[in-house]
LOTORLO-636882 format. One record per residue (C-alpha): residue in three letters; x, y, z. Coordinates in steps of 0.25 Angstrom, whole numbers, plus 5000, padded with zeros to 4 digits. Layout:
[ALA, [X, Y, Z]]
...
! end
This chain:
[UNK, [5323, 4416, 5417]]
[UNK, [5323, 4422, 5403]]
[UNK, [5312, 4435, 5401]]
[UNK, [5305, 4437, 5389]]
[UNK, [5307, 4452, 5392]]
[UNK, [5323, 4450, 5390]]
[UNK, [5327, 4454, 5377]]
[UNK, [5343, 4451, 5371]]
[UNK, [5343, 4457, 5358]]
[UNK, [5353, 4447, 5354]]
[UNK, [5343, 4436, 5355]]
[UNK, [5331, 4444, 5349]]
[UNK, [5327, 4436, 5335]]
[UNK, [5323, 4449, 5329]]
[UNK, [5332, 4457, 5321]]
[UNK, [5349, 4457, 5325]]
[UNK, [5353, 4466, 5338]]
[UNK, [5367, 4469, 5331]]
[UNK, [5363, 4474, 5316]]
[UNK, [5347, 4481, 5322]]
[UNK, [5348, 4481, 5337]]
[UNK, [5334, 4490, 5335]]
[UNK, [5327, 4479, 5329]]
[UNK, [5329, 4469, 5338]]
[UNK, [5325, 4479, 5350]]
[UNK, [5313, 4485, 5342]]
[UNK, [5309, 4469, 5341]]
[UNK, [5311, 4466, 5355]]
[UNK, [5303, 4478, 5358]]
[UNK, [5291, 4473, 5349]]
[UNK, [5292, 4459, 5356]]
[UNK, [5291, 4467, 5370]]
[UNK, [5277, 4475, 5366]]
[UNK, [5272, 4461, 5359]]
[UNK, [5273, 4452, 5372]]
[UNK, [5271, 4464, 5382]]
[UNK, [5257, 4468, 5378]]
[UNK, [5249, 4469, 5388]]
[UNK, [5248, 4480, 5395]]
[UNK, [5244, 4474, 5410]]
[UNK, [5247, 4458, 5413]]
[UNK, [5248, 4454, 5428]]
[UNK, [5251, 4467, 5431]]
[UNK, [5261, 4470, 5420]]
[UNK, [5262, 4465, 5407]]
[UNK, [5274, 4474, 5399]]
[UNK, [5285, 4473, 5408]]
[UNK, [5295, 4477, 5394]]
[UNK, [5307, 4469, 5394]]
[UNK, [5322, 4470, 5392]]
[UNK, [5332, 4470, 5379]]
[UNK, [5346, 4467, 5381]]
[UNK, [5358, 4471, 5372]]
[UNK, [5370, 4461, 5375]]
[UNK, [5385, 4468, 5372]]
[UNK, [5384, 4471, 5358]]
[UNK, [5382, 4480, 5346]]
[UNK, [5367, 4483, 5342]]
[UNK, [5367, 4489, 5329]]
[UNK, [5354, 4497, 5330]]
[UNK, [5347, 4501, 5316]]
[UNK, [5333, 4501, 5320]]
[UNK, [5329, 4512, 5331]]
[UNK, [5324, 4504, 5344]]
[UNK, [5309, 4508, 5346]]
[UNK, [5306, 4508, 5362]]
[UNK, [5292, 4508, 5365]]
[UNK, [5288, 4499, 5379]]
[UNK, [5290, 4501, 5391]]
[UNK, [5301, 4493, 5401]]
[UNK, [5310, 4490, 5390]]
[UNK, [5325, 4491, 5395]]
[UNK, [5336, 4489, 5383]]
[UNK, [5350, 4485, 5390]]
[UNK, [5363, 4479, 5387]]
[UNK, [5376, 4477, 5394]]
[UNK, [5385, 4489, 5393]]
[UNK, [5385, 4503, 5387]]
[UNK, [5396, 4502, 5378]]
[UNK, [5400, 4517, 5379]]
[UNK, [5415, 4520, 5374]]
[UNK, [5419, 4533, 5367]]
[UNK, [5415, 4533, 5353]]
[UNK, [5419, 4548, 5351]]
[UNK, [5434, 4545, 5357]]
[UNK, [5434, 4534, 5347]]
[UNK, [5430, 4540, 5334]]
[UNK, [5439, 4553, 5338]]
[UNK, [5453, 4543, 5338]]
[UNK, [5458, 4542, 5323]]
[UNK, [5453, 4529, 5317]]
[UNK, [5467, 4523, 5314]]
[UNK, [5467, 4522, 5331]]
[UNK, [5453, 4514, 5329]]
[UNK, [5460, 4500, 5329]]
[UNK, [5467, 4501, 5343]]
[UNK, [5454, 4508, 5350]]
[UNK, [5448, 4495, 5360]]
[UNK, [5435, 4497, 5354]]
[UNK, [5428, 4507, 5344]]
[UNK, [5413, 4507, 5349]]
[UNK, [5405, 4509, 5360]]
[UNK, [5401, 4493, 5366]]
[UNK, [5392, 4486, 5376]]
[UNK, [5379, 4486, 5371]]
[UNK, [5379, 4494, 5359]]
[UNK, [5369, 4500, 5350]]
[UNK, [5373, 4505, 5338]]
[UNK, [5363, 4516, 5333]]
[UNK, [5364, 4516, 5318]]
[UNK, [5352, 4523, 5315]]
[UNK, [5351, 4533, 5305]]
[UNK, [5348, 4545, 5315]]
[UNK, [5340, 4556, 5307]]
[UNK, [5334, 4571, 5311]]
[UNK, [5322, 4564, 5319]]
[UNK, [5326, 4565, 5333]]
[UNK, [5323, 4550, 5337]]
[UNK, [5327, 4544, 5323]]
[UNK, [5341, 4541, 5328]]
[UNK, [5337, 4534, 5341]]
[UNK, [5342, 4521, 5345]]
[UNK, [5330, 4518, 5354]]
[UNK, [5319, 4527, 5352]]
[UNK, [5308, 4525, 5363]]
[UNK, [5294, 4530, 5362]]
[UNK, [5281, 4525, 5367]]
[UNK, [5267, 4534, 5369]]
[UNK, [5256, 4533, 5376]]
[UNK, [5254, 4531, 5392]]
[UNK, [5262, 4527, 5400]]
[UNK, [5275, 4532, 5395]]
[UNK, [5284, 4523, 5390]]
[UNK, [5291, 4518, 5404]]
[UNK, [5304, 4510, 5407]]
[UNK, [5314, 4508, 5395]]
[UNK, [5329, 4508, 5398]]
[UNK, [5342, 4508, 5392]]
[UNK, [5353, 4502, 5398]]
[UNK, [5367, 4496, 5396]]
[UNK, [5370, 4498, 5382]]
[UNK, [5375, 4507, 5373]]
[UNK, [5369, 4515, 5361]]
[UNK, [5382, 4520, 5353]]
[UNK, [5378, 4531, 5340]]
[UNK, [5388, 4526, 5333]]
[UNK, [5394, 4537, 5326]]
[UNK, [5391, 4552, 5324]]
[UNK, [5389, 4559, 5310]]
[UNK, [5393, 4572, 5306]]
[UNK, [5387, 4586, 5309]]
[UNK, [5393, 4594, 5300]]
[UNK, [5402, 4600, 5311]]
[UNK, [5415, 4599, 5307]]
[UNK, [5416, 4588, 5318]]
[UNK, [5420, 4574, 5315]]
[UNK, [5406, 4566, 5315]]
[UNK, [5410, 4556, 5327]]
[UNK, [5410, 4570, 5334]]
[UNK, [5396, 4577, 5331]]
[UNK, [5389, 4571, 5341]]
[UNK, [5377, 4569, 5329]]
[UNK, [5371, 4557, 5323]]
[UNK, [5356, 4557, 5324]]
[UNK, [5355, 4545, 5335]]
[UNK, [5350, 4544, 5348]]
[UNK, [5351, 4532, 5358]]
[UNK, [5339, 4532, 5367]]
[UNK, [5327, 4541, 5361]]
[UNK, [5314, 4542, 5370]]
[UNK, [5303, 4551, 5362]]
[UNK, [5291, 4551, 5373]]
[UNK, [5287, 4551, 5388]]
[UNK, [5294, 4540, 5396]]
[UNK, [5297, 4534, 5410]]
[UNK, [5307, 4528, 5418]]
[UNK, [5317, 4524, 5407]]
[UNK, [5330, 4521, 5410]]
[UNK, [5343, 4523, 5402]]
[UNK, [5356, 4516, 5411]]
[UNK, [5369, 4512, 5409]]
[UNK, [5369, 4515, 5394]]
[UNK, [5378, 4520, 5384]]
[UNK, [5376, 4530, 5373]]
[UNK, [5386, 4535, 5362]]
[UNK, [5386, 4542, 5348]]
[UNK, [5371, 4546, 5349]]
[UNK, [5367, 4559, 5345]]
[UNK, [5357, 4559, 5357]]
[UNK, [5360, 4549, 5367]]
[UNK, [5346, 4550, 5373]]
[UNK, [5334, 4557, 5371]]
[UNK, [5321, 4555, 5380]]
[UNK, [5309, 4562, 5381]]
[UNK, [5299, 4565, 5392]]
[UNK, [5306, 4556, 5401]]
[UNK, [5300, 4552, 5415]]
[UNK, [5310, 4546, 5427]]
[UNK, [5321, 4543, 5417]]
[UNK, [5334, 4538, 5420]]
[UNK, [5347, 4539, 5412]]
[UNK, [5356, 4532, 5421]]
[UNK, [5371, 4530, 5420]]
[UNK, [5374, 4528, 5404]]
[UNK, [5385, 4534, 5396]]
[UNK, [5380, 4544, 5388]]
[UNK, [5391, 4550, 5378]]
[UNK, [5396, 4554, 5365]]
[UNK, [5382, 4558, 5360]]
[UNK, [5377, 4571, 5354]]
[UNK, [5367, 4572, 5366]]
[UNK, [5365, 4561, 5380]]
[UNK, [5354, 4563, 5386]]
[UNK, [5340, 4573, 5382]]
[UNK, [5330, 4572, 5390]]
[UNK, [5319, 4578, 5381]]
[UNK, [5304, 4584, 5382]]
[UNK, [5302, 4583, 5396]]
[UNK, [5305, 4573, 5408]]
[UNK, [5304, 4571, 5423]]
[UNK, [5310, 4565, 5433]]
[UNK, [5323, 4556, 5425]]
[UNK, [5336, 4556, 5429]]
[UNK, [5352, 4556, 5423]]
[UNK, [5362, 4549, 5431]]
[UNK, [5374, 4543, 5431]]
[UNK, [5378, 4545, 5416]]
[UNK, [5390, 4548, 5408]]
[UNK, [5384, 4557, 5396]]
[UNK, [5391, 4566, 5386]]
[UNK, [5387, 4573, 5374]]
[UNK, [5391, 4579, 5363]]
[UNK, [5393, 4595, 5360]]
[UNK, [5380, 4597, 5353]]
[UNK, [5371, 4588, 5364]]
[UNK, [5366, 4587, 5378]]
[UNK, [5373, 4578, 5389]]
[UNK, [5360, 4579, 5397]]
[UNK, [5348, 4586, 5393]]
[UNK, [5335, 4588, 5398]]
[UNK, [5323, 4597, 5396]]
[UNK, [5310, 4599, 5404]]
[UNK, [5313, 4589, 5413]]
[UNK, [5310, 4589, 5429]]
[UNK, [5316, 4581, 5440]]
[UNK, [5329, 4576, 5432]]
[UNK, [5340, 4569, 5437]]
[UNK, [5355, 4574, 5432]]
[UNK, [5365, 4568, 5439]]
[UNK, [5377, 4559, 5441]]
[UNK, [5380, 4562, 5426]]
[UNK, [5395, 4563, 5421]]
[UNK, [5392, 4571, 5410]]
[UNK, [5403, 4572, 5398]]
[UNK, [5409, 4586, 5390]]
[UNK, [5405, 4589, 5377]]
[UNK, [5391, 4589, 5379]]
[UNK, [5384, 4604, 5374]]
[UNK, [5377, 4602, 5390]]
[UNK, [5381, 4594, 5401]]
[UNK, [5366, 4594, 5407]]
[UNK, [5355, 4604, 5399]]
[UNK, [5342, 4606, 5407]]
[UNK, [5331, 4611, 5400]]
[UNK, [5318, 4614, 5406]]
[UNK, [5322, 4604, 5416]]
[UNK, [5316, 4608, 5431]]
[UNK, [5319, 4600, 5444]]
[UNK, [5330, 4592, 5440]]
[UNK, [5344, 4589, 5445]]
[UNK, [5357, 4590, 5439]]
[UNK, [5365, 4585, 5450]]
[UNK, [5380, 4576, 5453]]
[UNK, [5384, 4578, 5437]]
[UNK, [5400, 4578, 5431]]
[UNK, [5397, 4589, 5419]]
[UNK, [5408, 4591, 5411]]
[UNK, [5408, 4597, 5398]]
[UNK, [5418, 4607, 5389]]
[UNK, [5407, 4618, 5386]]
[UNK, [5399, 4629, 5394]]
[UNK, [5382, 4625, 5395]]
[UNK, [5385, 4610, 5401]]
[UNK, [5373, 4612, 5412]]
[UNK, [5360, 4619, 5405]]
[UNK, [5348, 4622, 5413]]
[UNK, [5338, 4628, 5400]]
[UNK, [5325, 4635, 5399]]
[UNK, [5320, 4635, 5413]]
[UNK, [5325, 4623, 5420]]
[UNK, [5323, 4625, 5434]]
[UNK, [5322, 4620, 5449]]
[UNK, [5336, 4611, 5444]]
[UNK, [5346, 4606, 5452]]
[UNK, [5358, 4608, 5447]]
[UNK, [5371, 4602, 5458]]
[UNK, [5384, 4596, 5461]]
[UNK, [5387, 4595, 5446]]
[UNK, [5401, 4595, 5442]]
[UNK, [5402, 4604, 5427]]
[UNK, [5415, 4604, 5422]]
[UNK, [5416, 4612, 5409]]
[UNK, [5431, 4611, 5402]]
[UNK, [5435, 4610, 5388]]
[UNK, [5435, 4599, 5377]]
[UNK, [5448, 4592, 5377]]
[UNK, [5448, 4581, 5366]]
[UNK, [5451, 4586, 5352]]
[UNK, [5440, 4580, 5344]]
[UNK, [5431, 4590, 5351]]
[UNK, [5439, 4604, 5352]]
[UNK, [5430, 4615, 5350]]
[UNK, [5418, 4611, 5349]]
[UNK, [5408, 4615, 5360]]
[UNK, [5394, 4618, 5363]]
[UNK, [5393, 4631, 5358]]
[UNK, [5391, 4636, 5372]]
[UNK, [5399, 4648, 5377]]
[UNK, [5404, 4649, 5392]]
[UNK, [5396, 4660, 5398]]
[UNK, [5385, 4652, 5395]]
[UNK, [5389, 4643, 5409]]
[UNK, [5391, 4629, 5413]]
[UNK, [5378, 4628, 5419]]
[UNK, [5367, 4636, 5414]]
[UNK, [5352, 4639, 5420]]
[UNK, [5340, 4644, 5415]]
[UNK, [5329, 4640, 5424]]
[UNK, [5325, 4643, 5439]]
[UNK, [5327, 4638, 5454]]
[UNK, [5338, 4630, 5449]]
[UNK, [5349, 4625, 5459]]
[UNK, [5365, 4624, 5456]]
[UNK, [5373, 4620, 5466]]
[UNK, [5385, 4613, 5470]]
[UNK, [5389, 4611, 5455]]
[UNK, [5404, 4611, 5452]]
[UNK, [5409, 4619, 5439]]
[UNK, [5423, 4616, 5432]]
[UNK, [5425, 4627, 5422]]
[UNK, [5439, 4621, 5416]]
[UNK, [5442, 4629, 5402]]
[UNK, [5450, 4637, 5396]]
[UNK, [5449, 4651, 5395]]
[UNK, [5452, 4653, 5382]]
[UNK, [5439, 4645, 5378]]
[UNK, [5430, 4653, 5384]]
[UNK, [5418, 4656, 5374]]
[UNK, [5417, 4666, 5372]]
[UNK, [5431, 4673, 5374]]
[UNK, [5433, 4679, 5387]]
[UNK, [5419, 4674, 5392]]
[UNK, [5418, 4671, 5406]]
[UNK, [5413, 4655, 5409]]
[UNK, [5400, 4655, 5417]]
[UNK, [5397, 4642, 5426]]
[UNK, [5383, 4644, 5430]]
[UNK, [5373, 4652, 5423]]
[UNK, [5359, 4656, 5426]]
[UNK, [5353, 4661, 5414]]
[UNK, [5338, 4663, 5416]]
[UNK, [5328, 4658, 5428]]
[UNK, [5329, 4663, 5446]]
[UNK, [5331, 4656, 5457]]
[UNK, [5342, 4646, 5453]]
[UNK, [5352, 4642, 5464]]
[UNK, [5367, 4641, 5461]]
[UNK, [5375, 4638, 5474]]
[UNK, [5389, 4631, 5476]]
[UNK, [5394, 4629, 5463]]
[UNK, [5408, 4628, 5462]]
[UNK, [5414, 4634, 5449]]
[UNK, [5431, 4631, 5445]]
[UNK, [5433, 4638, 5432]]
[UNK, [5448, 4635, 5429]]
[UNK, [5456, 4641, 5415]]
[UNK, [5463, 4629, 5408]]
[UNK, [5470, 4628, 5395]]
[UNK, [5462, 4617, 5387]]
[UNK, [5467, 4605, 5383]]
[UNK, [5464, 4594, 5371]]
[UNK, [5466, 4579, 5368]]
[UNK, [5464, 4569, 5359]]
[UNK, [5461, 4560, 5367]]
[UNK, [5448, 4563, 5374]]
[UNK, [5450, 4555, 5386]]
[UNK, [5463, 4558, 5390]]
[UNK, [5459, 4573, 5388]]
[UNK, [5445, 4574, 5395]]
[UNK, [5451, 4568, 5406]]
[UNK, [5464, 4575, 5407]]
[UNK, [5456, 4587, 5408]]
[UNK, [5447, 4580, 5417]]
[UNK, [5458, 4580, 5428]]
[UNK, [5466, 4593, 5425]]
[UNK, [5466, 4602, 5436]]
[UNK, [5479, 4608, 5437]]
[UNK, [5479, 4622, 5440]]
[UNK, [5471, 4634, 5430]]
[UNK, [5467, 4647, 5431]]
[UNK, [5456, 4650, 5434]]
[UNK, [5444, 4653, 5426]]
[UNK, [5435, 4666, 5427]]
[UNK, [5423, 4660, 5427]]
[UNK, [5406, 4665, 5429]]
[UNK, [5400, 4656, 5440]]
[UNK, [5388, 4658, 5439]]
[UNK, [5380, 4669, 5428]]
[UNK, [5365, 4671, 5433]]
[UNK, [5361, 4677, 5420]]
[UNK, [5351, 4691, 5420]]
[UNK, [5338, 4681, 5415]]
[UNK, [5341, 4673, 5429]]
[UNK, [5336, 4678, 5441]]
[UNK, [5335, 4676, 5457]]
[UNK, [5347, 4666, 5458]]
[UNK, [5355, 4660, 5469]]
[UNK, [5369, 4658, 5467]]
[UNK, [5377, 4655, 5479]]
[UNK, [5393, 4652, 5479]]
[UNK, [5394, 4648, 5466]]
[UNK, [5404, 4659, 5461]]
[UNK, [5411, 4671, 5466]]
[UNK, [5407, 4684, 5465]]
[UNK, [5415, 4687, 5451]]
[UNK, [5410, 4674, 5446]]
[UNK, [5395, 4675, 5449]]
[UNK, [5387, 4684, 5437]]
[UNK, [5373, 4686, 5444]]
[UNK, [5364, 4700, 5447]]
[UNK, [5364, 4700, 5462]]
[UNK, [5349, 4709, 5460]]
[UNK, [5342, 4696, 5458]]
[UNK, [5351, 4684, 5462]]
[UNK, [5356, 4678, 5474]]
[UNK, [5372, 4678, 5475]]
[UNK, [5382, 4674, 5485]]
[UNK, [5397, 4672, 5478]]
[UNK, [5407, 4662, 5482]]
[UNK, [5417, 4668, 5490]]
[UNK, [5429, 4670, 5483]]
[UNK, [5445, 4670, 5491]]
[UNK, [5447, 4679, 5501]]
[UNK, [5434, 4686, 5499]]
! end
């Protein structure tokens, strides 16, 4: 039995899904508010609807304006492939490349971006009043940026990371949304949500964008699962800020990302099970008095850039700084596994000493069982981005190794516990007014 709340955009007689994918949506939309009136019929009366997107390119020129509740836009496929790979190959080798763009269902966002911060979104959700706007998902298809423009850095534009477009903007209080199984690439910001309540960002492929996921103003209780995310070296894999009872976990996070995870103001949350990899110093940031966090059984890796395009450029952070950095109290960092793979002539600046984890302001974190291997490689490059990240990925013949600070508790932090997380040479801490116990070292 057919619905009337079943939407194909290929059907819809308003407007054409593959020149104005945004007009026919925003039209939908409108029919959806028309017949769903009434507030309360039999108990009900807006049960919103679904709009499908079959396997196909949708142009997008009108910016798609969500306002009701229980809408879920889907489609058949997220369509990611590497645009960046592409767009670095010479363009005489275009021709024998399978396909050129990214597939499935695919928006193409050709929108005009601007300095507004929302004016660039492909689907810009907003809706005031009480109750908040509840139960709109994204899933199964692809939002693709299209290209990047230049920034005035000396870096070819397909590689700044900047165009002024976002995929999925939500501007005000919101509940229960879902975002599953999508795919988002070429966008300056990927998503951007505000004052979100039980949201859930579940299994997508997040990449190539200046900045993944930001979860902005405030927030409780949401979650981030199961994705593959990687930003640019100007942006944010995963970023929140005064957020309580978050969920990071189960992410395999990319390198080349400024952060892996940055935590800001966030209380009570979990960043738990994760595979962080990135090729500068600053991938974990627990800022301005994040505290009572949990932060276990990650696996950071921190190594250096291998493929060409992308040689010396990084995020402006310096190694002392740490891997995993923490300004708050009553923290918890434990069981975490730290690969410090680099070579030492890289080291910023020269002659610096690498620090794992810092403590830079708060009392009463605990640090326990964190296993640090700091190893002193010569780096390698490649043009080929695959075949180089993964050859580097797998090298593990033998090195020297690599003097490294395990854990830094900064005079401004206070009353720490750090427990077997370093040996005595490699833990920095004033014993006065902290709690030490060293991981024994051979034959001690």
């Amino acid at each position: 039995m057919s619905s009337s709340n079943y939407y194909d955009v290929t059907d819809w007689p308003i407007g054409n899904p593959s020149e104005d994918v945004g007009e026919v949506i925003n039209s939908i939309i409108a029919d959806i508010k028309k017949r769903q009136g009434e507030a309360d019929v039999n108990d009900g009366g807006k049960p919103g609807a679904v709009i499908y997107l079959p396997p196909e390119d949708y142009r997008l020129r009108t910016q798609v304006v969500i306002d009701v509740s229980f809408l879920r836009i889907q489609g058949s496929g997220h369509g990611f492939t590497s645009s960046s790979i592409r767009f670095n190959v010479p363009q005489d080798e275009w021709p024998g490349l399978h396909e050129l763009w990214p597939g499935g269902s695919r928006i193409l966002v050709d929108l005009p971006g601007g300095s507004a911060e929302a004016a660039g979104a492909a689907f810009y959700v907003e809706r005031m009043g009480s109750p908040r706007i509840s139960s709109v998902e994204f899933a199964n298809f692809c939002i693709d940026g299209l290209h990047f423009t230049d920034d005035g850095s000396g870096l070819p534009a397909e590689n700044s990371y900047v165009n002024g477009k976002t995929g999925i903007y939500v501007a005000n209080a919101n509940d229960s949304f879902r975002v599953t199984g999508m795919g988002f690439i070429y966008l300056e910001n990927a998503l951007t949500i505000y004052h979100a309540d039980a949201l859930s960002i579940h299994d997508n492929f997040i990449a190539e964008c200046g900045s993944c996921i930001e979860l902005r103003g405030w927030g409780q209780a949401s979650k981030v699962t199961d994705n593959l995310i990687g930003a640019g070296f100007k942006g944010h894999s995963i970023y929140a800020e005064n957020h309580g009872g978050l969920l990071i976990t189960a992410n395999n996070v990319f390198p080349r990302g400024a952060s892996s995870v940055h935590l800001s103001g966030v209380t009570r949350s979990s960043v738990t099970n994760n595979r962080l990899h990135s090729f500068y110093p600053g991938m974990v940031v627990l800022a301005d008095n994040s505290s009572e966090n949990l932060v276990a059984t990650n696996h950071f890796l921190r190594d250096h850039e291998p493929w060409t395009p992308f040689l010396g450029v990084d995020n402006g952070v310096d190694d002392p700084s740490g891997l995993l950095r923490i300004s708050g109290n009553h923290n918890t960092v434990v069981g975490n596994h730290f690969s410090e793979v680099v070579d030492a002539e890289s080291i910023r600046p020269a002659g610096a000493t690498p620090v794992i984890i810092r403590l830079l302001e708060g009392s009463g974190n605990f640090v326990s069982n964190n296993h640090v291997v700091a190893l002193d490689v010569r780096a390698a490059s490649s043009d080929s981005c695959f075949s180089a990240q993964v050859d580097a990925l797998l090298t593990t013949a033998a090195s020297d190794g690599l003097a490294v600070t395990a854990v830094l508790v900064d005079p401004a932090s206070a009353r720490n516990t750090v427990l077997d997380s370093g040996t005595e040479a490699q833990v920095i801490a004033d014993r006065t007014v902290n709690a030490l116990r060293y991981t024994p070292g051979i034959g001690a």
